[in-house]
SERO-4910 file (N, C-alpha, C, O; in steps of 0.05 Angstrom, whole numbers):
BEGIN
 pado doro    nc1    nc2    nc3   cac1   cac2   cac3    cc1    cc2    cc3    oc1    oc2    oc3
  Unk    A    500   -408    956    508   -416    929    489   -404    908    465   -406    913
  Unk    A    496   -392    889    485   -385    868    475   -409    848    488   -429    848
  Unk    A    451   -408    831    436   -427    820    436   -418    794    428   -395    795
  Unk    A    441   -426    768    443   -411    738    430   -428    722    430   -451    729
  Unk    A    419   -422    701    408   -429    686    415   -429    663    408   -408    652
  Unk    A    433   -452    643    449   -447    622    431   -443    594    410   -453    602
  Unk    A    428   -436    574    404   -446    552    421   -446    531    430   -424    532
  Unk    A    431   -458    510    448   -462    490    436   -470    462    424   -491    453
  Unk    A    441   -450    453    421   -437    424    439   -457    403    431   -475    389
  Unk    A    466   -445    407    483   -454    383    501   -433    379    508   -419    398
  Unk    A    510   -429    353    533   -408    346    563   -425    350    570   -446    360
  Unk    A    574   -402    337    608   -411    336    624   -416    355    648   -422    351
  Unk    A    612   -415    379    628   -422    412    625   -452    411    645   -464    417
  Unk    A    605   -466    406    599   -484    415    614   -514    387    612   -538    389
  Unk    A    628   -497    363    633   -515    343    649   -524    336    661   -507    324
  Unk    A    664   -548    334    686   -567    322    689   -558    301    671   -545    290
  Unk    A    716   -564    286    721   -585    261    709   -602    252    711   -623    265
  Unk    A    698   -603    236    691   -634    219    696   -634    190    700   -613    179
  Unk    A    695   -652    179    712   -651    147    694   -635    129    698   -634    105
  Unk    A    673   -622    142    656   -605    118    657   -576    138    635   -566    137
  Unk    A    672   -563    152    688   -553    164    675   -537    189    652   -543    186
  Unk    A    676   -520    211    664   -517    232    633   -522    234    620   -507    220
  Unk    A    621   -537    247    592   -545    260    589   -551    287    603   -563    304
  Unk    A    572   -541    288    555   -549    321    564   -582    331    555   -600    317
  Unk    A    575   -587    348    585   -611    360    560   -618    390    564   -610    413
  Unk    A    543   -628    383    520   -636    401    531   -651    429    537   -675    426
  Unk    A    534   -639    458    548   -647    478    567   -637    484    569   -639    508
  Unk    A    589   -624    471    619   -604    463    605   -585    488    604   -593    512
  Unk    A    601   -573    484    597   -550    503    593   -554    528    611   -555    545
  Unk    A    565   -558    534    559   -569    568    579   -585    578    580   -586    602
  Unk    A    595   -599    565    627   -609    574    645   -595    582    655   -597    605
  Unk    A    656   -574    558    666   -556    560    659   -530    590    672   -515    605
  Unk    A    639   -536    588    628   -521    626    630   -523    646    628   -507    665
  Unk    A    633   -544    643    643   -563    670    664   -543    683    659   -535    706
  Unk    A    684   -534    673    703   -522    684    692   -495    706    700   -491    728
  Unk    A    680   -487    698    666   -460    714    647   -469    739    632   -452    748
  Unk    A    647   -488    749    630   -499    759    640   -495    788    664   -496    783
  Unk    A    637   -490    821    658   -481    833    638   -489    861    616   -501    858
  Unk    A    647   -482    885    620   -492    912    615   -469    914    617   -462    938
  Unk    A    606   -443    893    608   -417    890    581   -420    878    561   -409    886
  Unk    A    582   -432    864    564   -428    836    561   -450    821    580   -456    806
  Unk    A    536   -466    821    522   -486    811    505   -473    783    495   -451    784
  Unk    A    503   -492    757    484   -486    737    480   -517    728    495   -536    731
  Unk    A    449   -516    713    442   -533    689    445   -521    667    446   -496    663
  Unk    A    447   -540    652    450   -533    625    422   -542    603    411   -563    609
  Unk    A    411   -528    581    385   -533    566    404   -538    543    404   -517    530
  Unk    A    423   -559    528    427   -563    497    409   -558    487    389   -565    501
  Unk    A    399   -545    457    373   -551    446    386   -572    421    407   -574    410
  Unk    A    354   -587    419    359   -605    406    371   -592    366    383   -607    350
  Unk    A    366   -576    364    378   -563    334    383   -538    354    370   -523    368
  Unk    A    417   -545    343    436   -530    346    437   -505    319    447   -515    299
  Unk    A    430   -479    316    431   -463    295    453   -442    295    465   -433    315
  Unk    A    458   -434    263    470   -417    257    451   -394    267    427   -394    260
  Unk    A    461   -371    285    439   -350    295    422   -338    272    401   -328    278
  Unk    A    430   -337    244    429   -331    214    406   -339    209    393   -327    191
  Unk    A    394   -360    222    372   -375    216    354   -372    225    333   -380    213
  Unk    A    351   -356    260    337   -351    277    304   -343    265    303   -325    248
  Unk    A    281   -354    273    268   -346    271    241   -331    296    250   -320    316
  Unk    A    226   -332    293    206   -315    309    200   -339    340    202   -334    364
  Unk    A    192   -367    325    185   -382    338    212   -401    358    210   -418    376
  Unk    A    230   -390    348    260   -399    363    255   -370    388    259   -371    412
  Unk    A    249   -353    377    253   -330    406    232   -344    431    239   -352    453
  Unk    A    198   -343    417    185   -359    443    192   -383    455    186   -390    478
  Unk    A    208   -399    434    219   -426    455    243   -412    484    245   -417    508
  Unk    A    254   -397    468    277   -379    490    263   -378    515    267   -391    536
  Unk    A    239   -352    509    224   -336    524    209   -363    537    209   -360    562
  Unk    A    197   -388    530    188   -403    547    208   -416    557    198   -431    574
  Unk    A    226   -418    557    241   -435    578    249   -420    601    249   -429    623
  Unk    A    256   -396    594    261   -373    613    244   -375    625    247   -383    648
  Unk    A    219   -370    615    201   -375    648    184   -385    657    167   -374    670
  Unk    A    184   -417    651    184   -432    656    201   -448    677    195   -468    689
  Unk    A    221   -436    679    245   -445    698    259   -413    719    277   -411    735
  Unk    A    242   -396    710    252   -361    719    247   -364    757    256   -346    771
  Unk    A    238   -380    765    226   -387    806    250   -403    811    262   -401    833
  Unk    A    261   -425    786    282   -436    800    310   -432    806    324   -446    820
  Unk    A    315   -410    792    350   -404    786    351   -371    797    333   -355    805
  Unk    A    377   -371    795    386   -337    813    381   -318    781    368   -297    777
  Unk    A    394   -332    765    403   -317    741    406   -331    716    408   -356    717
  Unk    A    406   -318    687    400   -340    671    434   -327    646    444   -304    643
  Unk    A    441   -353    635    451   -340    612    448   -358    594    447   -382    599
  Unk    A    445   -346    570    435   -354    531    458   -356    517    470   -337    506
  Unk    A    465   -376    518    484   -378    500    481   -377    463    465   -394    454
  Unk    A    492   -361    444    479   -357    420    498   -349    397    522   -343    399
  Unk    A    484   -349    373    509   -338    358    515   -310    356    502   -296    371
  Unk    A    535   -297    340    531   -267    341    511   -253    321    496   -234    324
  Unk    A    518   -269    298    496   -252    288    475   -242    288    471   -225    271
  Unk    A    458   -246    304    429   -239    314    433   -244    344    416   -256    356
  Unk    A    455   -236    359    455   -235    385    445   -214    388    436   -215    411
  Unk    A    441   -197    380    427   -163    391    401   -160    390    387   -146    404
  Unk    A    392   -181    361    359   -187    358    354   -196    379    335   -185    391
  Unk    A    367   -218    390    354   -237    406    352   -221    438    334   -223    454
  Unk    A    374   -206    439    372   -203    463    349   -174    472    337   -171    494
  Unk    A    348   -156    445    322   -136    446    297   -153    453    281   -151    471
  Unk    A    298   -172    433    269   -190    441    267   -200    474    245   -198    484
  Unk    A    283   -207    485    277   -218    507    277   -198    523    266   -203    544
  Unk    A    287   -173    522    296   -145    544    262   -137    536    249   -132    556
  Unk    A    251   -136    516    227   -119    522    203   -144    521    180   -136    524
  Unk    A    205   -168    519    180   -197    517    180   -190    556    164   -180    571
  Unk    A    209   -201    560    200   -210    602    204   -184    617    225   -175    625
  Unk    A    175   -172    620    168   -152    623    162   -149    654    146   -165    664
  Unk    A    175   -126    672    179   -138    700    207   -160    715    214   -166    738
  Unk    A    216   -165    691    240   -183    696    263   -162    731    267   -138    735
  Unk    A    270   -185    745    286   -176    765    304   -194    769    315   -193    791
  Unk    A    311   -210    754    335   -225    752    349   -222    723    337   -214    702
  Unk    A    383   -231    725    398   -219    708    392   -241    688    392   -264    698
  Unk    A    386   -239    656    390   -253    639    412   -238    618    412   -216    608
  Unk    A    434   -264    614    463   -252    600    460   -258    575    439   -270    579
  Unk    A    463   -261    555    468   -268    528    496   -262    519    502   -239    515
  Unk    A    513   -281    515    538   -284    505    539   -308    490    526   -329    493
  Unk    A    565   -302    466    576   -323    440    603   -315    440    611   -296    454
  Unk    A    615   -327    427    645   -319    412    652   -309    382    636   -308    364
  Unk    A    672   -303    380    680   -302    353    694   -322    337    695   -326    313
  Unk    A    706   -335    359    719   -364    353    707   -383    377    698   -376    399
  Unk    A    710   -417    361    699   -433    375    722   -437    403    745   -429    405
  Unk    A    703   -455    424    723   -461    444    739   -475    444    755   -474    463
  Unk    A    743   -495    422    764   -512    410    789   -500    398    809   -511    390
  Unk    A    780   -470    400    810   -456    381    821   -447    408    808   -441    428
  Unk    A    846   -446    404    870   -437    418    865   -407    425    860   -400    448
  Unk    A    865   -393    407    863   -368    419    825   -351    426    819   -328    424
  Unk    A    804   -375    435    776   -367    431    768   -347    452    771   -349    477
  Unk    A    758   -331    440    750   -311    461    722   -320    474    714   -302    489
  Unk    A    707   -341    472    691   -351    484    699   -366    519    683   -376    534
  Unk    A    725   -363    522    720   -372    555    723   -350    566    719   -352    591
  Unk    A    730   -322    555    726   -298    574    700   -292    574    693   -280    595
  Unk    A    682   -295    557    653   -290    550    633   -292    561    611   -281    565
  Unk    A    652   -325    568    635   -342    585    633   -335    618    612   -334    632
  Unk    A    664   -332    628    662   -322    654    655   -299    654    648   -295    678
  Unk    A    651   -276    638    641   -258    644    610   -253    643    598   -236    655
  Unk    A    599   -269    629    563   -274    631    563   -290    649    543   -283    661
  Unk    A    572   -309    662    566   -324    693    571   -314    709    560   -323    730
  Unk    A    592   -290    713    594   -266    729    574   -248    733    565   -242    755
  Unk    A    565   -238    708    546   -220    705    513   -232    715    492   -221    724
  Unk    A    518   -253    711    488   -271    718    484   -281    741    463   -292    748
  Unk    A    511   -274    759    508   -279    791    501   -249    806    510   -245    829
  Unk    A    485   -231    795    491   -202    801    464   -198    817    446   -182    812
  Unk    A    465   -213    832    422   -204    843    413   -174    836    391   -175    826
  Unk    A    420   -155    837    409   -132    835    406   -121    801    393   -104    788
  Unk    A    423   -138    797    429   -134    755    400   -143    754    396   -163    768
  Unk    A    376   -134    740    354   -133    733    344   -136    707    321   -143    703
  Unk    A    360   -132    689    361   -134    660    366   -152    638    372   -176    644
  Unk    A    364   -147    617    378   -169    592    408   -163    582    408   -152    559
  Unk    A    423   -165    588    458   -156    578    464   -180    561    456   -203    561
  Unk    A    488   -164    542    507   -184    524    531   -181    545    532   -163    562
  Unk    A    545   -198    542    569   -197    549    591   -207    538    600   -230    538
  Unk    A    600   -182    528    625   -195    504    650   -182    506    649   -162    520
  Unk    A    675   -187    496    705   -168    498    700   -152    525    698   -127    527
  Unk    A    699   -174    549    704   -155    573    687   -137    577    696   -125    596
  Unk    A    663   -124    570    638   -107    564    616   -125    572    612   -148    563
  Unk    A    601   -111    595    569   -117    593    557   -102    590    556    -84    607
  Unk    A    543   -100    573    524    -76    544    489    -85    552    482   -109    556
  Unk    A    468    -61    553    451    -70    552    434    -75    533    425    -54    523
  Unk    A    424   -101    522    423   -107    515    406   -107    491    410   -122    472
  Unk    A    383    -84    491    370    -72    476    377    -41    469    363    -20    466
  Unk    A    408    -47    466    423    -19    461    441    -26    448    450     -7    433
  Unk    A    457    -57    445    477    -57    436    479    -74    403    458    -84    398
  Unk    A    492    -76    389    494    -75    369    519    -97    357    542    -94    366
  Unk    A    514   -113    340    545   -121    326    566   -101    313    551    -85    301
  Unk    A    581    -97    310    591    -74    291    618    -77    276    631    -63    261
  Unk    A    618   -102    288    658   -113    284    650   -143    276    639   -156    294
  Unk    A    652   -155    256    654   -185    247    685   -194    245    688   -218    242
  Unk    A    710   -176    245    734   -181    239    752   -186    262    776   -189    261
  Unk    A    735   -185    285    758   -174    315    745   -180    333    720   -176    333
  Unk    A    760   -192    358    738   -193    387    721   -181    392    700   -191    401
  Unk    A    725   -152    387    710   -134    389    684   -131    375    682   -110    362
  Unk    A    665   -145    374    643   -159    366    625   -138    367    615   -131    345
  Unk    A    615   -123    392    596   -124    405    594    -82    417    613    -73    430
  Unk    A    582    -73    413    593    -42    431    556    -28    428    539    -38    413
  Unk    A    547      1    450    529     -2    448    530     32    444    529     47    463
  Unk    A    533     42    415    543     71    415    541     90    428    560    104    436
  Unk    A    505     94    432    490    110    445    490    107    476    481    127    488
  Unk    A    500     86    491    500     83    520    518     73    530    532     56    518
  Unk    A    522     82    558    543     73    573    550     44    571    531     36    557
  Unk    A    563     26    577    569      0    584    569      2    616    581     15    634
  Unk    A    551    -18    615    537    -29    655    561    -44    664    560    -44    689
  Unk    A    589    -59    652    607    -62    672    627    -70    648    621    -83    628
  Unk    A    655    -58    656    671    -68    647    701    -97    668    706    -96    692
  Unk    A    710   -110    654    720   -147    669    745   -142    656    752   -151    635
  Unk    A    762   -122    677    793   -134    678    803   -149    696    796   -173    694
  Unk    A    818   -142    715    831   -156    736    805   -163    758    799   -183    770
  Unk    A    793   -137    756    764   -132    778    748   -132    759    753   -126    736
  Unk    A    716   -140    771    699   -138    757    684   -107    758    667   -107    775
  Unk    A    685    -81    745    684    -50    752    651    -51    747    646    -43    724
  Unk    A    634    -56    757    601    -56    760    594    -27    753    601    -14    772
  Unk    A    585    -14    736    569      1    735    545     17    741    532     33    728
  Unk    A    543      7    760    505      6    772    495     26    776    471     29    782
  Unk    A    515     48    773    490     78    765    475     76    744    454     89    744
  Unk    A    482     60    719    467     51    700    454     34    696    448     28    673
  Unk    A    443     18    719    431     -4    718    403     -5    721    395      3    743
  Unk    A    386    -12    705    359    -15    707    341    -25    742    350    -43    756
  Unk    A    323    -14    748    310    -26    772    284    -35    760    271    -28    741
  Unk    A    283    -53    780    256    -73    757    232    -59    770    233    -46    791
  Unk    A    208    -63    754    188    -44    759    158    -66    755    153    -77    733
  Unk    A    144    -70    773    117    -80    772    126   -114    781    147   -120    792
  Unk    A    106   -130    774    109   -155    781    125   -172    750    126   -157    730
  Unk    A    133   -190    748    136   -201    731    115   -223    721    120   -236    701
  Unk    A    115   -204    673     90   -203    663     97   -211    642     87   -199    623
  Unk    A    115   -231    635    127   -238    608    106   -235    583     82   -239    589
  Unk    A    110   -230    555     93   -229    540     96   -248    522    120   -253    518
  Unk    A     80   -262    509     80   -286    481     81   -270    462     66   -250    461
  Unk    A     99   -275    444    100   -265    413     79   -278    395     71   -301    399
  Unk    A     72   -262    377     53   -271    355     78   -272    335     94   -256    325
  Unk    A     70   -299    334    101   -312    311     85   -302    276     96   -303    254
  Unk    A     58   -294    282     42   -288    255     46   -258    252     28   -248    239
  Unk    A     64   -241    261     55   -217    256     84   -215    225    107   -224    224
  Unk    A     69   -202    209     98   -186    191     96   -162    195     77   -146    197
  Unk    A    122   -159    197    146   -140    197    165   -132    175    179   -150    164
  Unk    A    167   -112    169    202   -108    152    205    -79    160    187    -65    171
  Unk    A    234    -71    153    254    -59    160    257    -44    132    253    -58    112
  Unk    A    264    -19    128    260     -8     96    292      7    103    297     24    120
  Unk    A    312     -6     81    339     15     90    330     35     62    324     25     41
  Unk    A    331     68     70    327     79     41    355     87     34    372     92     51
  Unk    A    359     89      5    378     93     -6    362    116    -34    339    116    -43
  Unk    A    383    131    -38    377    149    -56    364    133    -90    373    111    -95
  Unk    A    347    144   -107    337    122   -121    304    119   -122    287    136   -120
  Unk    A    300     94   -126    274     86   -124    264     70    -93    241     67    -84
  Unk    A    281     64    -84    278     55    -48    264     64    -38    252     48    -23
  Unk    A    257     85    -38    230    109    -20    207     95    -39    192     80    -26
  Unk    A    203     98    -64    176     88    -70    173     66    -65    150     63    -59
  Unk    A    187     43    -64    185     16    -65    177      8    -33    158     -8    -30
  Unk    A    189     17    -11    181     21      6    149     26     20    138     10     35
  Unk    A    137     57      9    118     66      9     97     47    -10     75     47      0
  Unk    A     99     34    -32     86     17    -44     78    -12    -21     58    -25    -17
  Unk    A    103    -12    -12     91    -47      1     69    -40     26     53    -54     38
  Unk    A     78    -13     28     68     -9     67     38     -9     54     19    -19     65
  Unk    A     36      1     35      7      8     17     -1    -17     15    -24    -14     25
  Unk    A      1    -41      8     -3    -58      1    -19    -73     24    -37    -86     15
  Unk    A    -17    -74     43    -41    -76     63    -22   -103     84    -31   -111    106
  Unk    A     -2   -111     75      1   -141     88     19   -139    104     31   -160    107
  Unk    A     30   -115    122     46   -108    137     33   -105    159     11    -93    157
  Unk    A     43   -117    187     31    -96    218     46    -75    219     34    -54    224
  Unk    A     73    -72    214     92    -50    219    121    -46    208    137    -64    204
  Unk    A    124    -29    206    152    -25    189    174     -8    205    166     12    217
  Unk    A    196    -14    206    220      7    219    223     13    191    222     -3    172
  Unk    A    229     49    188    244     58    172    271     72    186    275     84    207
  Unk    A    288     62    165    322     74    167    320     97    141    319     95    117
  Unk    A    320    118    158    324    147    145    347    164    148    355    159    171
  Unk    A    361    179    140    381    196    132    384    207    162    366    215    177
  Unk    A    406    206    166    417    230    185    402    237    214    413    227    233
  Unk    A    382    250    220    364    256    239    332    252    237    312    258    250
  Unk    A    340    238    210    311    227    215    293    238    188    269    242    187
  Unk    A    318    244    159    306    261    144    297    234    119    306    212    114
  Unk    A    276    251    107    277    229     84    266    247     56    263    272     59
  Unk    A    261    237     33    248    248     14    214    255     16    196    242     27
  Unk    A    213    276      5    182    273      3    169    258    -22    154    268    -39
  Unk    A    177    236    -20    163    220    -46    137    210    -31    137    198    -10
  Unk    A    112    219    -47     83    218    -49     82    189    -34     71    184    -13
  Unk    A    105    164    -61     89    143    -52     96    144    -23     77    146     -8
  Unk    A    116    144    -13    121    136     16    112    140     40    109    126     60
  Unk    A    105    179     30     84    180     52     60    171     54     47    175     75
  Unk    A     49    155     29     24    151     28     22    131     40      2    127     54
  Unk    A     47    109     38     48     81     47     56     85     78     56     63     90
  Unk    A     63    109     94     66    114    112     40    113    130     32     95    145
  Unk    A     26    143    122     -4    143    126    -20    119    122    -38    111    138
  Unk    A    -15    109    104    -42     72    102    -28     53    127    -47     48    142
  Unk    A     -3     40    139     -3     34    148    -15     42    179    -28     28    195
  Unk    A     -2     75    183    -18     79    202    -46     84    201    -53     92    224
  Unk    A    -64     83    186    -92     92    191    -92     65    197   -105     64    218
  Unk    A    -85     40    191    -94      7    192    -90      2    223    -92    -20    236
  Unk    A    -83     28    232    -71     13    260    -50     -2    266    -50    -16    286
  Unk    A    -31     -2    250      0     -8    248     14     13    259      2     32    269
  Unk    A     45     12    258     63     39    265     85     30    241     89      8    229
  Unk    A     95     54    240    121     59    218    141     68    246    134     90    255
  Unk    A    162     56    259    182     77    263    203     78    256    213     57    248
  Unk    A    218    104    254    239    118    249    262    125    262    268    137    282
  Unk    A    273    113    243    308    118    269    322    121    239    316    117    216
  Unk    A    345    133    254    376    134    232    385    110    227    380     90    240
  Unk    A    401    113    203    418    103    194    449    106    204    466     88    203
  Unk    A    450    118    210    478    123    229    489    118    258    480    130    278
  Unk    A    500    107    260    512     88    282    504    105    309    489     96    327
  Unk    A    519    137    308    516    151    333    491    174    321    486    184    299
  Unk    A    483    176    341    462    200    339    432    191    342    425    169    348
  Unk    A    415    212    338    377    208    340    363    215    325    368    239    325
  Unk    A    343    212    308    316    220    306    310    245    310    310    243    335
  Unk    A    305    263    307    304    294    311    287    300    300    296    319    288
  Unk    A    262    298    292    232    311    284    238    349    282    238    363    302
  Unk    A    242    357    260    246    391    267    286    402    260    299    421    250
  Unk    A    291    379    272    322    394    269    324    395    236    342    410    229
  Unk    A    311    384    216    313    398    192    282    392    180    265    377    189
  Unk    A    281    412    150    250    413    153    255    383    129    235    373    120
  Unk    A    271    375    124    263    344    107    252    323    124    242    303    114
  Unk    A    253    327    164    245    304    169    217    311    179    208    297    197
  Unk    A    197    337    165    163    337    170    146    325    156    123    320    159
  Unk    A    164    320    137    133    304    120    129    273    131    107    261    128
  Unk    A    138    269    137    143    230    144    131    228    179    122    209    191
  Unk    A    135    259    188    120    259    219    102    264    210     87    244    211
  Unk    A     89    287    195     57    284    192     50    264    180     31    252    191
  Unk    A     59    254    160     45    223    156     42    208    166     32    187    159
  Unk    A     57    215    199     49    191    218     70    169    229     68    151    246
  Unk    A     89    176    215    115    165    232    123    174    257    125    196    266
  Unk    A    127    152    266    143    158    306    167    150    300    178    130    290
  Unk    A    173    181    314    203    181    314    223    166    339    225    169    364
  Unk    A    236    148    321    253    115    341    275    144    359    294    132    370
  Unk    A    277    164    362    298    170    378    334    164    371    347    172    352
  Unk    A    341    151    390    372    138    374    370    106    382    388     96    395
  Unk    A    348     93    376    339     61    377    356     50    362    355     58    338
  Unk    A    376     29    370    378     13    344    367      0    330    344     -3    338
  Unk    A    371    -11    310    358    -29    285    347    -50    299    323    -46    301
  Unk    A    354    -71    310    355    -90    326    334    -90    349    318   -108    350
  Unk    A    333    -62    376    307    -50    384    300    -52    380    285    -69    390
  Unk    A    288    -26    344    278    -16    340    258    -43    333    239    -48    347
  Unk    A    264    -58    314    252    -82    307    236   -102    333    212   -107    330
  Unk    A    249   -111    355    240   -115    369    208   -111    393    189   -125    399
  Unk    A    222    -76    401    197    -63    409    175    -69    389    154    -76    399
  Unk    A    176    -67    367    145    -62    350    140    -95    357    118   -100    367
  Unk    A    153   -112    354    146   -138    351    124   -143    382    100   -149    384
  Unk    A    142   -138    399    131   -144    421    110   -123    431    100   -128    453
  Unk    A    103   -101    420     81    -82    430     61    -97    410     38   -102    416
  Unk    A     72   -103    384     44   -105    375     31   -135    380      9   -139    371
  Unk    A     45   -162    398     49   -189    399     27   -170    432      7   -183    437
  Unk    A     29   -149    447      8   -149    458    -18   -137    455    -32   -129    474
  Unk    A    -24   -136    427    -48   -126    417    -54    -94    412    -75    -82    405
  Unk    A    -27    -85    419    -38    -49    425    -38    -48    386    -23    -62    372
  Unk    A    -56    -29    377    -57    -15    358    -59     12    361    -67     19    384
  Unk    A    -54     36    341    -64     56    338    -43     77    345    -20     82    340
  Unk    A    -66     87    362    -49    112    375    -39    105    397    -20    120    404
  Unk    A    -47     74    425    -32     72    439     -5     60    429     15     61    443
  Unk    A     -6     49    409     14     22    403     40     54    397     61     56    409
  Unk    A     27     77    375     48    105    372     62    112    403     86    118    403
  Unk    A     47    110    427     48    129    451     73    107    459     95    116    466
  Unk    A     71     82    457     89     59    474    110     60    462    131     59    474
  Unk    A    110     61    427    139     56    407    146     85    423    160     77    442
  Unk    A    145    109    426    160    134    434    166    130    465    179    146    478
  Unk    A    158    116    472    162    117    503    185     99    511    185     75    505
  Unk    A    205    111    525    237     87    530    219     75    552    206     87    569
  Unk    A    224     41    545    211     27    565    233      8    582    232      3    606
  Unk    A    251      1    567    274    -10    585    300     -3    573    316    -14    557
  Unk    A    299     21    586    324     40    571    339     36    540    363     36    534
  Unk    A    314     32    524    337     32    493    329     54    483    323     54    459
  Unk    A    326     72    496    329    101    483    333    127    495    318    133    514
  Unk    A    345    140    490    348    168    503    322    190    501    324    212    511
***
């Protein structure tokens, strides 16, 4: 028999009607579970006591995740997170690069509609992340959404209007759930070292700089200047190009001499980071930006969180952001 470990964040799968109109229904769900339950496959369930809009997610909601996971990671085959979508891709980068060494499957799946609606795409979601989470050899963090299991520090929201929620541009999908479940496992991660989970420093700041043509580049380069940052993702043009505005590289350079990192990824859904493929993206590498590759936003944010939550600064903390550590980057 397979042993699962349910964890139930919140989000729109789990929410009723009520006269001030869809909310989290406390008990609704782990009820609602019961059905999947089989002499196949046994789970508990973790309700948390505040049920959230994923909207709300904060730093210290990921280490409660990350501690329960393993805290309970010796007792179960496989785990799945139940969550909202909005920050399902945050959540699930954070946990793909925090449980480090991981060799059991952790799933992260939500819906787009609750389970109370008629047509909710949350009970395919569902069997397909308790499918996916019975996978002993699956090693990784996956979403599993519209019949797709995406890895998880690859994939992305991209659709708020349609089942189709969830897709991971840059990489294959590890299995697709029609009639058969079609496993992918040439693409599947093999776990590597012992399992070494890491604690987040819920004190570190972070921001994310989208530039837009304008004053965005200085405003940017001003804050990084400003001393109160560990690290910044910048979203730059195309392959990685940006302006040569003084302030930004300057705010580029101060963060990194402080022992912070700036990295760099596109703005554009498909494609990479290219250092060289045009000469607009040298000034922002010599000032010391690492180039994110084709990382998403969501990654990209993550990795820094969790390299710098283990103390690296400098030039190792540069060597680790460029290095694909659990495949979110090419």
């Amino acid at each position: 028999m397979t042993r699962l470990l349910v964890l139930y964040s919140g989000g729109t799968i789990g929410m009723d009607h009520t006269p001030d109109g869809l909310a989290p229904v406390p008990g609704l769900l782990p009820r609602l579970l019961e059905r999947f339950r089989t002499p196949a496959l046994d789970f508990d369930v973790v309700e948390y006591p505040q049920l959230i809009d994923s909207s709300a997610i904060v730093l210290a909601q990921w280490q409660q995740l990350l501690d329960d996971l393993i805290a309970r990671y010796a007792d179960y085959d496989g785990f799945v997170v139940i969550h909202g979508t909005d920050t399902m891709a945050y959540t699930a980068s954070v946990l793909a690069f925090a449980l480090q060494g991981l060799a059991k499957p952790v799933i992260v799946t939500g819906s787009q509609l609750p389970l109370v609606h008629p047509r909710s795409d949350g009970w395919s979601n569902l069997a397909d992340a308790l499918e996916a989470a019975s996978q002993p050899d699956l090693h990784e963090v996956c979403i599993a959404f519209n019949r797709l299991l995406l890895r998880g520090c690859r994939a992305r929201k991209l659709d708020a209007a349609s089942f189709a929620g969830f897709a991971s541009p840059n990489a294959p999908a590890l299995a697709r759930f029609g009639i058969q479940a079609d496993w992918q496992r040439q693409h599947w991660l093999t776990s590597t070292g012992a399992f070494a989970p890491v604690k987040l420093d819920v004190a570190l700041k972070l921001a994310t700089f989208f530039l837009t043509p304008g004053h965005a580049s200085t405003l940017a380069g001003q804050i990084m200047q400003a001393g109160e940052l560990d690290g910044a993702v910048l979203m730059s043009y195309g392959n990685g190009n940006t302006p040569a505005d003084p302030a930004l590289l300057a705010g580029v350079a101060a963060l990194t001499a402080a022992g912070g990192a700036v990295l760099n990824i596109s703005q554009v859904v498909h494609g990479a980071v290219e250092v060289g493929a045009y000469a607009a993206s040298q000034p922002l590498a010599r000032a010391g930006a690492v180039a994110g590759a084709d990382l998403t936003p969501e990654a990209a944010t993550a990795k820094l969180l969790v390299l710098l939550s283990q103390g690296l600064r400098g030039e190792a903390l540069r060597q680790q952001l460029a290095t694909p550590l659990r495949g979110e980057s090419s």
